[in-house]
VOBA-1610 file (N, C-alpha, C; in pm, whole numbers, padded with zeros to 5 digits, always signed):
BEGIN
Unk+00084-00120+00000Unk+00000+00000+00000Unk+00088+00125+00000Unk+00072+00204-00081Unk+00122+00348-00111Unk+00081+00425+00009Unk+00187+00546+00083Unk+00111+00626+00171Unk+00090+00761+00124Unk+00089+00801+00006Unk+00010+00898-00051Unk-00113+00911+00008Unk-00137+01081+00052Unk-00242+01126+00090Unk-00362+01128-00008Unk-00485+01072+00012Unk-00581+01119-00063Unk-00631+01203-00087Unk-00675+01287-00209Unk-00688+01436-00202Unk-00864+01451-00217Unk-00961+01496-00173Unk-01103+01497-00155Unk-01063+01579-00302Unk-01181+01556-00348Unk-01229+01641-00508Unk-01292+01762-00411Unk-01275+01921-00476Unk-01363+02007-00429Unk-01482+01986-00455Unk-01510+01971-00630Unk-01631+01951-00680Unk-01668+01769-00740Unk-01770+01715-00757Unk-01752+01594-00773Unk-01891+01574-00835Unk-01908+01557-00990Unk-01996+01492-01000Unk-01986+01334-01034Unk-02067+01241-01020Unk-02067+01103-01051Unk-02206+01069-01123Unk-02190+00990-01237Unk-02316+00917-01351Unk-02439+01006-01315Unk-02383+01147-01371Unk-02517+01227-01344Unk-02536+01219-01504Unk-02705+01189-01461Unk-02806+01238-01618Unk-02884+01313-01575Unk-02932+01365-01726Unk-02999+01469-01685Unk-03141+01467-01836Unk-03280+01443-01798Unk-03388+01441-01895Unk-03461+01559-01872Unk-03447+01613-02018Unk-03566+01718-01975Unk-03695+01628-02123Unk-03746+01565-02068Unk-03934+01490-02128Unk-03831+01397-02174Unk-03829+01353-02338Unk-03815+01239-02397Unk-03617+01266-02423Unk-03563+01408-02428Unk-03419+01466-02462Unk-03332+01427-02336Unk-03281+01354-02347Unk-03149+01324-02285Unk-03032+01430-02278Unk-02996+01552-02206Unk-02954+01624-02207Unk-02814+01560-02179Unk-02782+01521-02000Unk-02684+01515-01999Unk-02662+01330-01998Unk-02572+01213-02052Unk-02630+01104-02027Unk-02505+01081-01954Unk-02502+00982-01789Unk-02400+00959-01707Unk-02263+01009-01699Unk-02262+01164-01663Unk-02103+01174-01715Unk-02037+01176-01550Unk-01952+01190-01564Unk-01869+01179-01425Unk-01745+01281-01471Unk-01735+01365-01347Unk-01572+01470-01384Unk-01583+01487-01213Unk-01457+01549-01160Unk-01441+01653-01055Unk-01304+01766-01060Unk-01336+01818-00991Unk-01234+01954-00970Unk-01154+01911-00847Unk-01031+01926-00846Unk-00925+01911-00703Unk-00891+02024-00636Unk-00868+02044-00523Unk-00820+02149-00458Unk-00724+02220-00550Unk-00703+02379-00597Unk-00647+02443-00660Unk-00571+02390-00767Unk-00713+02365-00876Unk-00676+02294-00970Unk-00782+02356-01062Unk-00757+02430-01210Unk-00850+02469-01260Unk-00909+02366-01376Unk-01035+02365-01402Unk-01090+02249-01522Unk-01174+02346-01568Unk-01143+02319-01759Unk-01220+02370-01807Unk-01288+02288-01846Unk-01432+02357-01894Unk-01575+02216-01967Unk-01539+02267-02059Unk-01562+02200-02186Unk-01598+02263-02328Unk-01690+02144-02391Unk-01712+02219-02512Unk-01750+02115-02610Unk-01826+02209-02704Unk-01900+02127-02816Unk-01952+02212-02941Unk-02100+02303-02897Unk-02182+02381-02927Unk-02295+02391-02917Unk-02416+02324-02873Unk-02466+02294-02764Unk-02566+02207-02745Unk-02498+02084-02714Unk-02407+02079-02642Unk-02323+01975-02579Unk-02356+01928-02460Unk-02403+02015-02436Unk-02456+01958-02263Unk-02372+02054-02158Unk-02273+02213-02175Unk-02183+02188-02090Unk-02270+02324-01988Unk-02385+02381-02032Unk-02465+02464-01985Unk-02572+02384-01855Unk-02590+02336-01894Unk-02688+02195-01815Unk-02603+02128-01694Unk-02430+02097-01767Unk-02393+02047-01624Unk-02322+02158-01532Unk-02307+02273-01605Unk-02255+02386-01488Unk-02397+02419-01384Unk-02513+02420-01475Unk-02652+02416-01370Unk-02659+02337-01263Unk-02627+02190-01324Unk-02664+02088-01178Unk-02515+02109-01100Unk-02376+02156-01112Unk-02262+02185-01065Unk-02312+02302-00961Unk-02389+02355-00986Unk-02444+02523-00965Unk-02570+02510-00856Unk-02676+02350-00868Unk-02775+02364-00767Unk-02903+02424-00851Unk-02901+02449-00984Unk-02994+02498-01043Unk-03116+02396-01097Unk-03039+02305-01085Unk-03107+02207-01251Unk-03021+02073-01150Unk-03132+02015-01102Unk-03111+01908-01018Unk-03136+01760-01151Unk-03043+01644-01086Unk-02988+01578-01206Unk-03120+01452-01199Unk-03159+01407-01329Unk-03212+01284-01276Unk-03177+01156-01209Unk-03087+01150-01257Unk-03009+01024-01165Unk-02787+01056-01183Unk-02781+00988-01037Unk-02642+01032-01025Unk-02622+01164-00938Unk-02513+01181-00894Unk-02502+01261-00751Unk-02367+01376-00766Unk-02444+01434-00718Unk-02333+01555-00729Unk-02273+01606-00576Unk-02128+01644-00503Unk-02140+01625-00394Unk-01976+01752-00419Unk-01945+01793-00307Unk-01830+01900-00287Unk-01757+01824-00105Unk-01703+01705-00138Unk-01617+01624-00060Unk-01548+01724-00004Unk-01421+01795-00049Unk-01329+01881+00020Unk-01442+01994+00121Unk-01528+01989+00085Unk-01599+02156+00131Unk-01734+02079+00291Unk-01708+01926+00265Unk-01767+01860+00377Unk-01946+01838+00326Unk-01948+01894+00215Unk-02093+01910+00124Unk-02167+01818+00013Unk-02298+01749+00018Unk-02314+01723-00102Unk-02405+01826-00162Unk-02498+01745-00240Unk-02590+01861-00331Unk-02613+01976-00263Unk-02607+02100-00344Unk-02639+02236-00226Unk-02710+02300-00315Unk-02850+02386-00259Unk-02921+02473-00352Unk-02855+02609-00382Unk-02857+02632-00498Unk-02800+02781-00465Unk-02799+02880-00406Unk-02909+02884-00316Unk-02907+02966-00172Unk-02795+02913-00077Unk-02755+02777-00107Unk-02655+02760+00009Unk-02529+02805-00087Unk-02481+02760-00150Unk-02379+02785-00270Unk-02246+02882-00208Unk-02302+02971-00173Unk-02210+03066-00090Unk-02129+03057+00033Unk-02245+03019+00152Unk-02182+02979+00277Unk-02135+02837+00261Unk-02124+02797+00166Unk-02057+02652+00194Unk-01902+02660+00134Unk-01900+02786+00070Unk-01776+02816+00048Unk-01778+02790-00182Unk-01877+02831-00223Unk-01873+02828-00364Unk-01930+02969-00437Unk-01844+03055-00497Unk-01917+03123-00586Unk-01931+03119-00714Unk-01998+03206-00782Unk-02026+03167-00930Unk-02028+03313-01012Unk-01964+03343-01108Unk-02025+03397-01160Unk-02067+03366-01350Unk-02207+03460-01342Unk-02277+03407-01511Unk-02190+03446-01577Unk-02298+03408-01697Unk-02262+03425-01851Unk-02251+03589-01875Unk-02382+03671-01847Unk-02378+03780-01797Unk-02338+03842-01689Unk-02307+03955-01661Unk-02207+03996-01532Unk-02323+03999-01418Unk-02490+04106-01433Unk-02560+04034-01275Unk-02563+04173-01169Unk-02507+04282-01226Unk-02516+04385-01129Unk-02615+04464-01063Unk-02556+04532-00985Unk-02717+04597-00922Unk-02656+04776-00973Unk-02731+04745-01085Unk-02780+04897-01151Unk-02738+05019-01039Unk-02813+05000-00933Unk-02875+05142-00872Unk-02739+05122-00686Unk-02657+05044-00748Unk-02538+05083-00614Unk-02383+05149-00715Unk-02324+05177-00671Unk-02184+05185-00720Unk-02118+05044-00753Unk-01997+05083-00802Unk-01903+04952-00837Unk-01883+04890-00696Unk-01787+04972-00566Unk-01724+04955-00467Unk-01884+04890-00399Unk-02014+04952-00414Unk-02113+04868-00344Unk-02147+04719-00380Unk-02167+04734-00522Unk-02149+04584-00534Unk-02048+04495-00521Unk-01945+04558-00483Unk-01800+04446-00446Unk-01855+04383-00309Unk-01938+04518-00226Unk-01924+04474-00083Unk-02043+04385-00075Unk-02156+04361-00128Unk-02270+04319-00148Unk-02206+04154-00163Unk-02089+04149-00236Unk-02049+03961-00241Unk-01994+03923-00075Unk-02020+04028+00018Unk-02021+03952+00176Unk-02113+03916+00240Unk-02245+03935+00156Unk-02357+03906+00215Unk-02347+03730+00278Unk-02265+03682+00241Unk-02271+03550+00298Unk-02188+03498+00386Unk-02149+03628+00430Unk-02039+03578+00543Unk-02117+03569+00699Unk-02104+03497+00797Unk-02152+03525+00906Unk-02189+03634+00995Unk-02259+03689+01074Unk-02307+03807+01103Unk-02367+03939+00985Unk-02386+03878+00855Unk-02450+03950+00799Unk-02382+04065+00748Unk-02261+04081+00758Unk-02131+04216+00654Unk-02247+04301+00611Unk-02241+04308+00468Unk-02303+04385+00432Unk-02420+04470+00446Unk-02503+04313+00476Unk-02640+04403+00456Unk-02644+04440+00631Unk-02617+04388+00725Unk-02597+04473+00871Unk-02551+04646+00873Unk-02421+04647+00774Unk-02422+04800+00764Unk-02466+04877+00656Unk-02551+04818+00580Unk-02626+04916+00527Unk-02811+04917+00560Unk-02815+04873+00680Unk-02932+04834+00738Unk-02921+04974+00856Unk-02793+04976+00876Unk-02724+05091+01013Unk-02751+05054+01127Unk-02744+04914+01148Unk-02712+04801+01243Unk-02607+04905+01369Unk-02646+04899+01487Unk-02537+04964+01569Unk-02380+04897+01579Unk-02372+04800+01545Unk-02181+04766+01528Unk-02178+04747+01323Unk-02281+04826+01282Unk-02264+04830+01128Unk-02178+04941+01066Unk-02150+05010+01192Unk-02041+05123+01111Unk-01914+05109+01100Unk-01862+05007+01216Unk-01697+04981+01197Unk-01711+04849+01086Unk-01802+04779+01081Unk-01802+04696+00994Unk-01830+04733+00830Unk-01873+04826+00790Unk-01887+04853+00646Unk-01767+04916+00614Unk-01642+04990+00725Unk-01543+05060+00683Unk-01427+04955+00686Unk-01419+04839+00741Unk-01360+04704+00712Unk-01401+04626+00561Unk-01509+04644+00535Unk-01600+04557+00416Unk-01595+04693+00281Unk-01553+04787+00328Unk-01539+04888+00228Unk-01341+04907+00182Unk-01282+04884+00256Unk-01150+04877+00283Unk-01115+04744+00165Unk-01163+04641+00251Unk-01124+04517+00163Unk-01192+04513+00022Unk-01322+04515+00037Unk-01397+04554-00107Unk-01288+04644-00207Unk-01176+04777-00155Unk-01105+04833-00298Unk-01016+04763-00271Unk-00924+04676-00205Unk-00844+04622-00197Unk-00839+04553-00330Unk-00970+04457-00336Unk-01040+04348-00437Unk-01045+04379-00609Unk-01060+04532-00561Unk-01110+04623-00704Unk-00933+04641-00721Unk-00856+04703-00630Unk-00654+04723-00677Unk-00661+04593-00732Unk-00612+04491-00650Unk-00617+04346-00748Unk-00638+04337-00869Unk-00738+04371-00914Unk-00791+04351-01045Unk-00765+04459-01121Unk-00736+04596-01063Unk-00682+04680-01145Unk-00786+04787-01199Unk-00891+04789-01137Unk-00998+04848-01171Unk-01058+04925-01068Unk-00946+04985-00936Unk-01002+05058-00863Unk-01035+05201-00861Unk-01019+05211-01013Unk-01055+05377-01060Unk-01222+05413-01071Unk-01251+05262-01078Unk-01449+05255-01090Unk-01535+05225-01010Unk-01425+05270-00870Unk-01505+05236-00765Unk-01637+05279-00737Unk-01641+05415-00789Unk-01780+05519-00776Unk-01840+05531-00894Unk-01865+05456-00950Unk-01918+05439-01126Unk-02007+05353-01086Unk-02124+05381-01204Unk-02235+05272-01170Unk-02218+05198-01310Unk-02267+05054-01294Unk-02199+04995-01364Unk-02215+04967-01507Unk-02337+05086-01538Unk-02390+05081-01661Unk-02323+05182-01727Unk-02242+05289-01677Unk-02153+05400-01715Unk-02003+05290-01720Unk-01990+05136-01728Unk-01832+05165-01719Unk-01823+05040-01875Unk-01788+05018-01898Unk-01729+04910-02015Unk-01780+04767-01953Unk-01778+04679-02091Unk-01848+04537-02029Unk-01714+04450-01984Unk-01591+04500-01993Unk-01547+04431-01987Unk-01458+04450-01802Unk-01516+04583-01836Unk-01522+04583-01664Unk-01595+04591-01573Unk-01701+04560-01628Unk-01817+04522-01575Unk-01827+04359-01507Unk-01710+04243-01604Unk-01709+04118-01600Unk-01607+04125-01444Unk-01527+04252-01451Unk-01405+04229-01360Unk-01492+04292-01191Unk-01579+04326-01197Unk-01671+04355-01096Unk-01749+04268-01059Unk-01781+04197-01109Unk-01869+04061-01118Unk-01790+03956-01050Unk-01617+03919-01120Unk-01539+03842-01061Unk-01508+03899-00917Unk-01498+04024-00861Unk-01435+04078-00742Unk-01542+04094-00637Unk-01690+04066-00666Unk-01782+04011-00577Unk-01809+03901-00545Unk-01739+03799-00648Unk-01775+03712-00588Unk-01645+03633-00531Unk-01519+03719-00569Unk-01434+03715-00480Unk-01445+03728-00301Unk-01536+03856-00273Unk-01594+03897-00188Unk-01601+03790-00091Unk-01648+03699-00147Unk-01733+03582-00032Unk-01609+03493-00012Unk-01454+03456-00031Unk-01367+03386+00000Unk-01406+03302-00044Unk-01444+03219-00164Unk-01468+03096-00205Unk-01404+02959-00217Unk-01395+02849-00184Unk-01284+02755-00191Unk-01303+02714-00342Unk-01422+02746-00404Unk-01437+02707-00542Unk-01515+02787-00584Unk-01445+02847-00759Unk-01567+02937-00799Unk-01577+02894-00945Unk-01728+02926-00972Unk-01779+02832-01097Unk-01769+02981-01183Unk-01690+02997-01334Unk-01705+03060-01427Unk-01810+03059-01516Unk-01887+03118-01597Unk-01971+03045-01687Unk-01900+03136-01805Unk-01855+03094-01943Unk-01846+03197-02036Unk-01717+03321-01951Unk-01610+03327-01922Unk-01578+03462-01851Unk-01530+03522-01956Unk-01467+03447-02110Unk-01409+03524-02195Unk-01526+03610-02276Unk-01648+03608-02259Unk-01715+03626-02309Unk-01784+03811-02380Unk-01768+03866-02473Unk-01720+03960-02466Unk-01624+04056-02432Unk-01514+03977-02443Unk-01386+04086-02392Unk-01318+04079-02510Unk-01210+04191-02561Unk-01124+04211-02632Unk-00989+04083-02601Unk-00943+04136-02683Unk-00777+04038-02649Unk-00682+04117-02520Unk-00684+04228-02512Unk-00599+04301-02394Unk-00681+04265-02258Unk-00798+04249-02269Unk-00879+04227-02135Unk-00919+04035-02146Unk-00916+03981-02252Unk-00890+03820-02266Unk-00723+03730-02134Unk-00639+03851-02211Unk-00491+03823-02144Unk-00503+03863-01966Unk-00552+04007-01971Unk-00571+04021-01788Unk-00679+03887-01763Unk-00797+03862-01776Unk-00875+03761-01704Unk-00803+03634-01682Unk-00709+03587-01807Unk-00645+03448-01798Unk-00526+03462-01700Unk-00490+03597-01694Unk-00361+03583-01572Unk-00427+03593-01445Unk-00538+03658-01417Unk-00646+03672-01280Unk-00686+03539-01249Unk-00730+03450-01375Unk-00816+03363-01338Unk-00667+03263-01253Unk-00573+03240-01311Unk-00442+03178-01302Unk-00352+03166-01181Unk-00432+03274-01101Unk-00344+03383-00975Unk-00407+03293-00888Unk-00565+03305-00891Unk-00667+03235-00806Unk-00646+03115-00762Unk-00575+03032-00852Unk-00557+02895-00832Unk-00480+02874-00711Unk-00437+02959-00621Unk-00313+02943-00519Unk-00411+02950-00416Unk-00519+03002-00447Unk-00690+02966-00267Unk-00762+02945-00303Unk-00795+02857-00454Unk-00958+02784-00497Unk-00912+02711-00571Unk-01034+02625-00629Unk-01038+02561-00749Unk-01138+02639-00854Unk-01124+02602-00959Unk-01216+02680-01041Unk-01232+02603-01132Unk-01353+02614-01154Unk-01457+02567-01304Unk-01514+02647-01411Unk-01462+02631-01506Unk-01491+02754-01636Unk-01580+02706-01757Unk-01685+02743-01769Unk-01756+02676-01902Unk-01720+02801-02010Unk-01660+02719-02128Unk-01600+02839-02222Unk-01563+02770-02373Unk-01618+02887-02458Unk-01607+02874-02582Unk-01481+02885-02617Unk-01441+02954-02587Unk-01317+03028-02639Unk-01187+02942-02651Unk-01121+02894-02763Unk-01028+02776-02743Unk-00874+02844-02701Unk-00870+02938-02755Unk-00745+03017-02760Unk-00706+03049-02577Unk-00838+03100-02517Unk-00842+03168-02410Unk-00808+03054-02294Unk-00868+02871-02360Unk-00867+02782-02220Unk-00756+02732-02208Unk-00678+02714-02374Unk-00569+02597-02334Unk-00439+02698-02272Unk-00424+02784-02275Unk-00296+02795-02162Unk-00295+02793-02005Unk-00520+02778-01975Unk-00519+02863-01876Unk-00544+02732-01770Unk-00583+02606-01844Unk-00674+02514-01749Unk-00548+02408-01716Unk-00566+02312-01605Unk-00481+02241-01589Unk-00520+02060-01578Unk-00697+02082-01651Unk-00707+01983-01707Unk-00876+02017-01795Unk-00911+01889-01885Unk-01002+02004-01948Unk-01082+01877-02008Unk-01257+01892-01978Unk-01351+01778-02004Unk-01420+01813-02142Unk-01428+01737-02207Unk-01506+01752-02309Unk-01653+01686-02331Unk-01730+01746-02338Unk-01882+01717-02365Unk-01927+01701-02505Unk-01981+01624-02546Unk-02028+01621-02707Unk-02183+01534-02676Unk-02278+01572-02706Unk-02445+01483-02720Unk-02412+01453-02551Unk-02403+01558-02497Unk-02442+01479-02316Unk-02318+01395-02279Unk-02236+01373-02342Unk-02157+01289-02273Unk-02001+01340-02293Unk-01930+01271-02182Unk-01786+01281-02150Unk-01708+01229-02245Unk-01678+01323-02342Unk-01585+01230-02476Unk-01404+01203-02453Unk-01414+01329-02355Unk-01232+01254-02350Unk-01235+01409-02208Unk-01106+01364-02139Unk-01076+01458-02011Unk-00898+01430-02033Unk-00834+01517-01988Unk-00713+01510-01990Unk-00650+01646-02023Unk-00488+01666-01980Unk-00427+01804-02008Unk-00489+01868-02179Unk-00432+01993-02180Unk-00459+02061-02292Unk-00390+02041-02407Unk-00261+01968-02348Unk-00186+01936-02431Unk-00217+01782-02526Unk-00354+01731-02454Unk-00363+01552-02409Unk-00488+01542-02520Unk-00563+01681-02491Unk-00727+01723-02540Unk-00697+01796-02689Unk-00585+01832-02699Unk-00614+01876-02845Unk-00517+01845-02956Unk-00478+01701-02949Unk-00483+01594-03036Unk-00552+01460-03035Unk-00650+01478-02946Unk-00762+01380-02945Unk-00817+01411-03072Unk-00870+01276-03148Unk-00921+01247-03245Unk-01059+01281-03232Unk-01161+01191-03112Unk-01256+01235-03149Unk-01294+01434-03074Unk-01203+01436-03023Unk-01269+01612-02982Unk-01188+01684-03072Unk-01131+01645-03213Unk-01089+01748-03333Unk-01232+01714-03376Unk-01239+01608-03385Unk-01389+01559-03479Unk-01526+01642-03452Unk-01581+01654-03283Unk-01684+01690-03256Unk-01701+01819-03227Unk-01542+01890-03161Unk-01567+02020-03160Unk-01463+02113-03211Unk-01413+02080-03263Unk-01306+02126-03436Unk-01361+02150-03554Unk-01437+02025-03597Unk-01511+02011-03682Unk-01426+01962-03779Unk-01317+01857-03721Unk-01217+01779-03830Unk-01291+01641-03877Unk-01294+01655-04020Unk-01317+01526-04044Unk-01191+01434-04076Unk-01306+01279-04046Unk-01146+01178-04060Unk-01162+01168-04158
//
């Protein structure tokens, strides 16, 4: 017997399907995420990889087969729990609240911390005033990081989408996540703001794991450090980037190489 430590998967799904009436969306696939280890999903259009970031997500519960977050002490969690169990997410779209500032919605991703952060001091909770100038402190800290603490006082319909995406990531930074689910992050950005997200997303890996559902081929393979492929619902091949893109059948299904 080997005494290698066993490492809990953060995220873990096992022979999850998924029917919506007579369509077989997702059929038995199995993947997980490891402690600070990033995986990207991909696959072609209508692959299934929207459906399994849902049941990954607590949205879209599976028909059969189990989804569970071992490292985090968790199985299935609704997305109301998602947060305090230590998971954030952010969409396809960024999700903001129109009518606060940038720096407010940074602080708004503590709503899930114990004693209530945020919304305690903006409620004007009597110990809510030393606490919003702690949660306001760290909140630009979040925004320097990312490089975007010039928009702290911008609302977020006055600033660019592509920093709009980087406000989105720094709330849900907010909540300390041990795992955070991407959906799409390259999604609308230029190539100068493509290169900052892949070095941000890259940084992260040193206090989470992360899960990225993404089109973008250019944007995943330098960034992931292992990468599942979905084609008709199912798991067609998993392995490095280097492993995934001389696979035969994922040139075939989402290349569009014929043999």
């Amino acid at each position: 017997m080997g005494d290698e430590p066993t490492t809990e998967a953060t995220l873990e799904l096992t022979d999850v399907s998924v029917r919506f009436g007579g369509l077989l969306a997702l059929n038995n696939i199995s993947f997980g995420v490891l402690p600070n280890q990033i995986v990207g999903l991909i696959g072609p259009n209508g692959a299934g990889k929207t459906t399994a970031f849902n049941v990954a997500c607590g949205f879209q519960k599976p028909s059969s087969g189990t989804v569970r977050f071992p490292a985090l002490g968790k199985g299935a969690l609704k997305p109301s729990e998602l947060a305090k169990a230590g998971v954030a997410r952010t969409l396809q779209g960024v999700g903001l609240f129109n009518n606060l500032s940038v720096l407010e919605n940074v602080m708004s991703g503590a709503l899930s911390r114990p004693g209530g952060g945020f919304l305690t001091s903006v409620l004007g909770l009597p110990h809510g005033l030393g606490m919003e100038r702690g949660l306001r402190s760290e909140a630009m800290a979040t925004l320097e990081r990312l490089g975007i603490a010039k928009f702290a006082g911008s609302i977020p319909t006055g600033i660019p989408y592509g920093i709009q995406k980087k406000v989105s990531l720094a709330r849900a930074l907010m909540g300390k996540p041990k795992l955070l689910l991407l959906d799409e992050p390259a999604s609308g950005l230029d190539e100068s703001e493509l290169e900052e997200f892949a070095h941000l997303i890259t940084e992260l890996r040193a206090s989470m794991s992360v899960l990225l559902v993404e089109h973008n081929m250019d944007f995943v393979m330098p960034l992931v450090d292992e990468l599942v492929v979905l084609n008709f619902g199912q798991v067609i091949a998993t392995g490095t980037p280097s492993v995934i893109s001389s696979n035969e059948d994922v040139l075939a299904a989402y290349l569009g190489v014929d043999e």
